[in-house]
LUMGU-576299 format. One record per atom (N, C-alpha, C, O, CB): y, x, z. Coordinates in steps of 0.05 Angstrom, whole numbers, padded with zeros to 5 digits, always signed. Glycine has a CB too. Layout:
N
YXZ
...
% end
This chain:
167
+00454+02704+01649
+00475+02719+01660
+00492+02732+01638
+00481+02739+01618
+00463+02740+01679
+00522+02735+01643
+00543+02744+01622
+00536+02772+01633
+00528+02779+01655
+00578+02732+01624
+00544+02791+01603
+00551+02818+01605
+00581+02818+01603
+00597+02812+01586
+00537+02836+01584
+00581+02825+01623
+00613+02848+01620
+00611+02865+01599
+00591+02879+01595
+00619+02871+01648
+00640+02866+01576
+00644+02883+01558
+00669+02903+01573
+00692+02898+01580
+00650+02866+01530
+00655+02924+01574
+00690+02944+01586
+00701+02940+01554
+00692+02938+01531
+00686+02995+01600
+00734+02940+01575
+00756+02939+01551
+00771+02964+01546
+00785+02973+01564
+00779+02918+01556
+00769+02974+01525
+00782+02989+01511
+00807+02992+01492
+00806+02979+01471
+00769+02994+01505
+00826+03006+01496
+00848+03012+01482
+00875+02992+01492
+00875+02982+01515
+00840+03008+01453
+00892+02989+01477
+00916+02976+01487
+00918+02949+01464
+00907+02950+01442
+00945+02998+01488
+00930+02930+01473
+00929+02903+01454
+00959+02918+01441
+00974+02936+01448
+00930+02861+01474
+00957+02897+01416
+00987+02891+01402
+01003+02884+01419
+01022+02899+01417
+00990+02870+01382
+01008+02866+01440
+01037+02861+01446
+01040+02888+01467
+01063+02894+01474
+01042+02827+01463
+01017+02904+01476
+01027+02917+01501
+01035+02941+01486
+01045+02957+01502
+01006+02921+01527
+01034+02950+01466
+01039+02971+01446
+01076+02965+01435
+01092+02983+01430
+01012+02966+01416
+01081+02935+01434
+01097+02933+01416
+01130+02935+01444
+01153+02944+01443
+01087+02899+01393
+01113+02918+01470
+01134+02921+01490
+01139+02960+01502
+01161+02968+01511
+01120+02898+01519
+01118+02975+01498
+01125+03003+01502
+01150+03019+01479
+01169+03032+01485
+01094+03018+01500
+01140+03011+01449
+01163+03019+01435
+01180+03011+01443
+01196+03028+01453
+01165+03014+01413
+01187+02981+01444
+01217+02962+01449
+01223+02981+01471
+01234+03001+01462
+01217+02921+01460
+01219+02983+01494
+01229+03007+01525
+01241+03038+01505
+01263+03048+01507
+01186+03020+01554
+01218+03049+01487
+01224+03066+01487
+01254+03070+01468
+01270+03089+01468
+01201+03078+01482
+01254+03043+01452
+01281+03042+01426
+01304+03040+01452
+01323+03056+01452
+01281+03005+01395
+01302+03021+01474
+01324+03011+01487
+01330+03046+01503
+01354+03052+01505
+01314+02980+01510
+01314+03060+01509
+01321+03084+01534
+01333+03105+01508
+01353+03117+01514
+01285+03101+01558
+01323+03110+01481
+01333+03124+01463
+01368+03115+01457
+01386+03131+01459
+01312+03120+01439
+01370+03090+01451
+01388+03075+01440
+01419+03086+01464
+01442+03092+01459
+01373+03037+01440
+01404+03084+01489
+01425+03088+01514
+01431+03119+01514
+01453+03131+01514
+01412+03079+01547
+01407+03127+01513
+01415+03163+01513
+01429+03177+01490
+01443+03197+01490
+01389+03181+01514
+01420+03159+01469
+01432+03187+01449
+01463+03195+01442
+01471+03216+01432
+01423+03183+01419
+01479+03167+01454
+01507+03176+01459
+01518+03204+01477
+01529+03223+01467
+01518+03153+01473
+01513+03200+01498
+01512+03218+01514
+01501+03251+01497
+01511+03273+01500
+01493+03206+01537
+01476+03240+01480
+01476+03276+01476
+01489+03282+01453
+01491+03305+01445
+01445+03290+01472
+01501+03260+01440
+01523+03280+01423
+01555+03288+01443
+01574+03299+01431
+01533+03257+01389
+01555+03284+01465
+01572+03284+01479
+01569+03312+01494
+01589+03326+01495
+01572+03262+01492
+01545+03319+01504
+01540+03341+01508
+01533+03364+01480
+01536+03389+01479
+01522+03335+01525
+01527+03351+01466
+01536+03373+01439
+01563+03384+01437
+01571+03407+01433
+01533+03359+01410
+01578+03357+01441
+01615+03366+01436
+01624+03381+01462
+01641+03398+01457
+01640+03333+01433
+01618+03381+01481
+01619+03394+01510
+01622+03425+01499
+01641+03440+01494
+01586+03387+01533
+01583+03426+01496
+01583+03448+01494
+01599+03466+01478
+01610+03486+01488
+01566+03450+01491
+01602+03456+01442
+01614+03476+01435
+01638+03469+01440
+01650+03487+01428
+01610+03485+01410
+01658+03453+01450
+01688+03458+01464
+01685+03479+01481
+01701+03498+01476
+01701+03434+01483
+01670+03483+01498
+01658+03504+01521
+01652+03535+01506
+01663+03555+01516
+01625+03491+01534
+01638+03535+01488
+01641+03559+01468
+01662+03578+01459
+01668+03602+01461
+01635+03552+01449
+01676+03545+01440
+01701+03557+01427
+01717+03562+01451
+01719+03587+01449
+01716+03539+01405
+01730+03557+01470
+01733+03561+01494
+01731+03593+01503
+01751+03606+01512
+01714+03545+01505
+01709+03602+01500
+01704+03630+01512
+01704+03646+01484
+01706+03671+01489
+01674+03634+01531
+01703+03640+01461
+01714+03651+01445
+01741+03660+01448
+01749+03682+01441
+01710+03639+01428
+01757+03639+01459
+01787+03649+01458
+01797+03662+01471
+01816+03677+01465
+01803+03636+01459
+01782+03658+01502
+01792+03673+01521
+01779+03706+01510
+01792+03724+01520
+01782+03660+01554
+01759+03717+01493
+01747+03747+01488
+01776+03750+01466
+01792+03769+01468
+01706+03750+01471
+01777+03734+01452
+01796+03747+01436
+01833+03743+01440
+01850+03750+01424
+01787+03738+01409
+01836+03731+01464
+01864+03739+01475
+01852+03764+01497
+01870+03781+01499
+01884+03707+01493
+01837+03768+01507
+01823+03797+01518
+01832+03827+01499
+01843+03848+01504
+01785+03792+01513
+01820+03814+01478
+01819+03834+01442
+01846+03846+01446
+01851+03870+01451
+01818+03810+01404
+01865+03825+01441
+01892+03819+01448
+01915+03833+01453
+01933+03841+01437
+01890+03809+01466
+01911+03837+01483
+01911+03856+01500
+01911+03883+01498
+01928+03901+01498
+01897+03852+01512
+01872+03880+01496
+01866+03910+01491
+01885+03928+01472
+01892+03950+01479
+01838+03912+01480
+01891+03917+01447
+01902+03920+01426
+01927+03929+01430
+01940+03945+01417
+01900+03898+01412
+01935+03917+01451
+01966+03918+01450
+01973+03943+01476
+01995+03954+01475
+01981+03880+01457
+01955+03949+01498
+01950+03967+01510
+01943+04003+01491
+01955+04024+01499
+01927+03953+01526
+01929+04003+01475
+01926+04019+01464
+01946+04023+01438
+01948+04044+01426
+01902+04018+01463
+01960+03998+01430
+01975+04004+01408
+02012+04005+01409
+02027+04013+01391
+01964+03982+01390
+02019+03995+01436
+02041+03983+01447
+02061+03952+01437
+02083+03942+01441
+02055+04006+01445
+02042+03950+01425
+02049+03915+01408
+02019+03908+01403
+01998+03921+01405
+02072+03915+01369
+02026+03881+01394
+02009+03860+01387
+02004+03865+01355
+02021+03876+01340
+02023+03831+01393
+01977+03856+01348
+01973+03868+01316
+01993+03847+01302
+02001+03829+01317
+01935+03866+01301
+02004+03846+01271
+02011+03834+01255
+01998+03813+01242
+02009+03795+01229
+02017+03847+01245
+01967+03820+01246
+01951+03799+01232
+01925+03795+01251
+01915+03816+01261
+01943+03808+01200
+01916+03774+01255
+01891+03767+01280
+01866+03798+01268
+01854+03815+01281
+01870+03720+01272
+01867+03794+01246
+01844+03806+01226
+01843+03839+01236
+01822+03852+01235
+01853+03803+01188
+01863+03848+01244
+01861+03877+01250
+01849+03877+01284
+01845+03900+01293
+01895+03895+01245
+01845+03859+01300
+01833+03863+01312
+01796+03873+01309
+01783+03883+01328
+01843+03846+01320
+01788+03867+01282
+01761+03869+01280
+01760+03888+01263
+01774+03890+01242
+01745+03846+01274
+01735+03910+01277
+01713+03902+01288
+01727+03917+01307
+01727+03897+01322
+01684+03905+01277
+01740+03936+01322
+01751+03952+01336
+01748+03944+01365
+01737+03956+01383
+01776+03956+01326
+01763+03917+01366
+01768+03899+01390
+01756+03882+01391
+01761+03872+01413
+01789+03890+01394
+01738+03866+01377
+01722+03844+01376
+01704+03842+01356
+01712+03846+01333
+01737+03823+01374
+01683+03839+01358
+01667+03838+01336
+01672+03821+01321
+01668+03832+01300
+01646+03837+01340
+01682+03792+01315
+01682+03780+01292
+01703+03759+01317
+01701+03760+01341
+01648+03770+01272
+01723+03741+01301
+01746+03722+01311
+01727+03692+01306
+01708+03689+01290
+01780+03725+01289
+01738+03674+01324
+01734+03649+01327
+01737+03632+01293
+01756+03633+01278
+01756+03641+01352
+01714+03619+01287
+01723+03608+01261
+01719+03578+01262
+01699+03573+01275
+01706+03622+01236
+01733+03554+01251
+01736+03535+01248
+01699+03521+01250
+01683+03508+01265
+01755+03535+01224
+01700+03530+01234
+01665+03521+01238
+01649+03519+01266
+01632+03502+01271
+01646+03543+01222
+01659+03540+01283
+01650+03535+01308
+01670+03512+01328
+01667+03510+01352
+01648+03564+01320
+01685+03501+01317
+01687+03476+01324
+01666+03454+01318
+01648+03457+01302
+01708+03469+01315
+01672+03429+01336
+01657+03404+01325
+01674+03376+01316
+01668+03352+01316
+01636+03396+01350
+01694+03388+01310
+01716+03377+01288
+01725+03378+01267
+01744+03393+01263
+01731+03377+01290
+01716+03363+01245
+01724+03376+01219
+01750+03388+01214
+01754+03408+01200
+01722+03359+01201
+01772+03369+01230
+01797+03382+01228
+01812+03411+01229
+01833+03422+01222
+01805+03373+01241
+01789+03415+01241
+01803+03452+01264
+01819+03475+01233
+01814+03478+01209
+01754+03483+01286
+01831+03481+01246
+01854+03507+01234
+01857+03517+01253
+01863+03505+01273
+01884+03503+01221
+01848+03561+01251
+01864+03570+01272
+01882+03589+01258
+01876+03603+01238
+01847+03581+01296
+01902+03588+01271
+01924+03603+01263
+01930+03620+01285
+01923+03616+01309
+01947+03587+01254
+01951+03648+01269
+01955+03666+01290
+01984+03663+01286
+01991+03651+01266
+01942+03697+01290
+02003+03673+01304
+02030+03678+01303
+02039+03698+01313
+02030+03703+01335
+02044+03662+01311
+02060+03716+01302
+02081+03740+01319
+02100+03741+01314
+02111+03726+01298
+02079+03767+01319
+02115+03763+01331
+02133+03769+01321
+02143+03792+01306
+02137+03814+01317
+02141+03765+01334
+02157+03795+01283
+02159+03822+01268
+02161+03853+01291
+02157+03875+01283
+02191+03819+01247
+02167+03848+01312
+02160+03870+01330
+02131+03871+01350
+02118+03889+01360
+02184+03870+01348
+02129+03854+01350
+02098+03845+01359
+02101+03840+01399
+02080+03839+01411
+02071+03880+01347
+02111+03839+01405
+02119+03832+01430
+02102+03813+01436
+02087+03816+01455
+02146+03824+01431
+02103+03786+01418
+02096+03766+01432
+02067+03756+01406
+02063+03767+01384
+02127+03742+01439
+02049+03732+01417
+02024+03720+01408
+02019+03695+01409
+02029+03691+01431
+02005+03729+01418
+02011+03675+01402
+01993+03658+01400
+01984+03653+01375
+01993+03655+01352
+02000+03637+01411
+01954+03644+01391
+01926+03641+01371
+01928+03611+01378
+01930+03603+01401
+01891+03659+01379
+01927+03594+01353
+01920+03574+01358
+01906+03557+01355
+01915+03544+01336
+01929+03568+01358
+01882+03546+01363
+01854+03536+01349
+01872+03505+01352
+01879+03495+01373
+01815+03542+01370
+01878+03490+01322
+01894+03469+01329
+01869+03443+01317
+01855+03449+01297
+01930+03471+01312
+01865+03422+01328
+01856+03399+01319
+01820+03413+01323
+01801+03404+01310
+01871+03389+01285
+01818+03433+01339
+01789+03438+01344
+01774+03433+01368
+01753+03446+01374
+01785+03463+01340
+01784+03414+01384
+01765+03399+01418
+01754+03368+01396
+01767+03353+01381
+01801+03385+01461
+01728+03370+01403
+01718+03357+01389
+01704+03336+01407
+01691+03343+01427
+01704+03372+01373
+01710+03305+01398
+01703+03288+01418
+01726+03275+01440
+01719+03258+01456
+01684+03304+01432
+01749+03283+01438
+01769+03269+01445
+01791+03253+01423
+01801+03261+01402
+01782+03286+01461
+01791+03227+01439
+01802+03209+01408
+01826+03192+01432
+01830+03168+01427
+01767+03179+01386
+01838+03202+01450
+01851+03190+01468
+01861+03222+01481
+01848+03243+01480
+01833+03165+01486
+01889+03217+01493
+01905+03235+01501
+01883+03234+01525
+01866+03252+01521
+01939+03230+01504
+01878+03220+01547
+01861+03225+01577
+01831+03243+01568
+01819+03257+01584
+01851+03187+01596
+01821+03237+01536
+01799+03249+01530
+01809+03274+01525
+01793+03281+01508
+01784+03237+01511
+01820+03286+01528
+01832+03320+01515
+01846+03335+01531
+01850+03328+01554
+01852+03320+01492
+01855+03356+01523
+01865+03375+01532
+01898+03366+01546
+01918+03356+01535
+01862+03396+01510
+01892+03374+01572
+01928+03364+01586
+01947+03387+01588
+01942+03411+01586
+01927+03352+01623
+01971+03373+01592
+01992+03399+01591
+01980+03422+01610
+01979+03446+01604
+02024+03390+01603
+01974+03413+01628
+01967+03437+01654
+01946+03449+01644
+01953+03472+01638
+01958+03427+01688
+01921+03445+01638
+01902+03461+01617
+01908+03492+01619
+01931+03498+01625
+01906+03451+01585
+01888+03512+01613
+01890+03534+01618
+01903+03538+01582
+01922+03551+01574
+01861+03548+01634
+01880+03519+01567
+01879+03524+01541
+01909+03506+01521
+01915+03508+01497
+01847+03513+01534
+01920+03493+01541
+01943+03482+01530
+01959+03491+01506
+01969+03513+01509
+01957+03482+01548
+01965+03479+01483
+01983+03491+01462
+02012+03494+01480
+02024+03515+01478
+01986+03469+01432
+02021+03476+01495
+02051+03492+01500
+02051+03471+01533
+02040+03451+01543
+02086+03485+01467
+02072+03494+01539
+02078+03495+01571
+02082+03468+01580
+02074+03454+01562
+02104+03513+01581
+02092+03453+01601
+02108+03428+01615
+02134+03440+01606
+02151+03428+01593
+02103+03422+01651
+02136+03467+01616
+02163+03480+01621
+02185+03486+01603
+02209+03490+01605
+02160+03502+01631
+02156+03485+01576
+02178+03496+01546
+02212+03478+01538
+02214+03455+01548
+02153+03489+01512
+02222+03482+01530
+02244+03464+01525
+02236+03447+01506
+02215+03452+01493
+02269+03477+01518
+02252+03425+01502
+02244+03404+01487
+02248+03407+01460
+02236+03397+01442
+02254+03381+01496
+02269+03423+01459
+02276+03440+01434
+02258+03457+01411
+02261+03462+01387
+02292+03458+01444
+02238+03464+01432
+02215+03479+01419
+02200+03454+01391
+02197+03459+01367
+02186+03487+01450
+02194+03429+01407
+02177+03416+01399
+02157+03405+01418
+02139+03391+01411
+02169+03428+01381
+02162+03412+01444
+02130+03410+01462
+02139+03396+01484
+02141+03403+01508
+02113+03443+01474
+02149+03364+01467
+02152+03340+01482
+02135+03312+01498
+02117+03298+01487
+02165+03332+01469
+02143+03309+01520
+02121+03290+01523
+02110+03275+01517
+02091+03265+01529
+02119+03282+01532
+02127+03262+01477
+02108+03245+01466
+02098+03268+01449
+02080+03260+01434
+02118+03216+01450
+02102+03290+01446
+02083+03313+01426
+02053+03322+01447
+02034+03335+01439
+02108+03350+01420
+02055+03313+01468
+02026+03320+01488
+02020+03296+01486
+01998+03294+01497
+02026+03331+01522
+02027+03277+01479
+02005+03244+01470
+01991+03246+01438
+01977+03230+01427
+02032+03207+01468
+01999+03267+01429
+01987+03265+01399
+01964+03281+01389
+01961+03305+01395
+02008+03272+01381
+01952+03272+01377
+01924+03288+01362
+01929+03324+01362
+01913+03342+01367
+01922+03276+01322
+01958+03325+01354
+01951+03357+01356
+01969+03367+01377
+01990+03380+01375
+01956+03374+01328
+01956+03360+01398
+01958+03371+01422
+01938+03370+01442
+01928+03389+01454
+01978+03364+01432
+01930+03344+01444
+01906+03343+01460
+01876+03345+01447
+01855+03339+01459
+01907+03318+01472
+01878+03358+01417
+01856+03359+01409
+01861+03400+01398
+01850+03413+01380
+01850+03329+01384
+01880+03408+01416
+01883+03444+01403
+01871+03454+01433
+01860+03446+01453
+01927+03461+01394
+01880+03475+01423
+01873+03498+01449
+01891+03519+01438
+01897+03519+01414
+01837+03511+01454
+01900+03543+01460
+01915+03553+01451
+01922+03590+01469
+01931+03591+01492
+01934+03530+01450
+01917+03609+01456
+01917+03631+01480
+01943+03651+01466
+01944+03664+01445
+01881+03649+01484
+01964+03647+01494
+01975+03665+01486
+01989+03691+01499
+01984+03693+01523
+01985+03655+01475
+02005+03709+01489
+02021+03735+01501
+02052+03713+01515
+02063+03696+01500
+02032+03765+01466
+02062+03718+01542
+02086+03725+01555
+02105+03716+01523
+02102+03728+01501
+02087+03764+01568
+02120+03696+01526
+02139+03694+01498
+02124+03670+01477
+02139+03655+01464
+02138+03730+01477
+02099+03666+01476
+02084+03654+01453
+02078+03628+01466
+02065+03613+01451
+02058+03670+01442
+02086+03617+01492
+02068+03598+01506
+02088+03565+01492
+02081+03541+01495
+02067+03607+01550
+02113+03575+01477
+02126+03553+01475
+02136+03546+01439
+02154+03534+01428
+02151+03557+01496
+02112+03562+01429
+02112+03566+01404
+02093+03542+01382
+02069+03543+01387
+02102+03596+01405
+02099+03528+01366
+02093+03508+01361
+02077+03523+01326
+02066+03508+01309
+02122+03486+01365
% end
């Protein structure tokens, strides 16, 4: 009479078909999570801008103009301003603008949405965060082939009454 040997452990090929599954389910996913990396911090810098056109405001409520330089908002009105680094674009520059009376603002986080490489991937004219209006004149600069280009659908942009058509 044969003895039965119980079998133990897993063979080579059934080891080698579990990696291959696990390279193919890695291989599919990991696009996606650098996608949700770029999400998120677009989503960040995002609420960064909206606290510090808030700052903004406040600033300009208690001071009757807009500051001269982003920088005097801190620490008073904001604890620290949005910095390039918290993009996920190497490109990003943010710049501030006024006017010598201070009336008017925009902050502009330009070339910082990270993960759009196509005008439909980015930021659209209607956008809350839009660099400039539908409405601005064409004169400004903020034409409908200037909303097909890298620095427009890859900015964001928050500004004061006066600043929305400011390039």
């Amino acid at each position: 009479m044969k003895t039965a040997f119980a079998r133990s452990g897993f063979t080579l090929i059934e080891i080698l078909v579990v990696i291959s599954i696990i390279g193919i389910l890695v291989a599919i996913l990991y696009p996606s999570f650098g996608d949700a990396r770029n999400d998120a911090r677009n989503k960040a810098l995002q609420t960064e801008l909206k606290e510090t056109k808030l700052a903004f405001e406040l600033y300009k409520a208690q001071n009757g103009r807009y500051p001269s330089t982003a920088n005097a908002l801190v620490p008073n009105f904001i604890a620290d301003l949005p910095t390039a680094s918290d993009s996920g674009n190497g490109s990003c520059s943010i710049t501030y603008q006024t006017d010598a009376s201070g009336t008017w603002y925009k902050y502009t986080a330009a070339r910082c949405h990270a993960g759009a490489d196509t005008a439909a991937e980015g930021i659209k004219a209607g956008d809350e965060f839009a660099r400039c209006l539908t409405t601005c004149p064409p004169m400004s600069g903020c034409t409908a082939d200037y909303r097909t280009t890298p620095a427009f659908y890859q900015s964001y942009a928050v500004y004061s009454a006066g600043g929305e058509c400011k390039l």
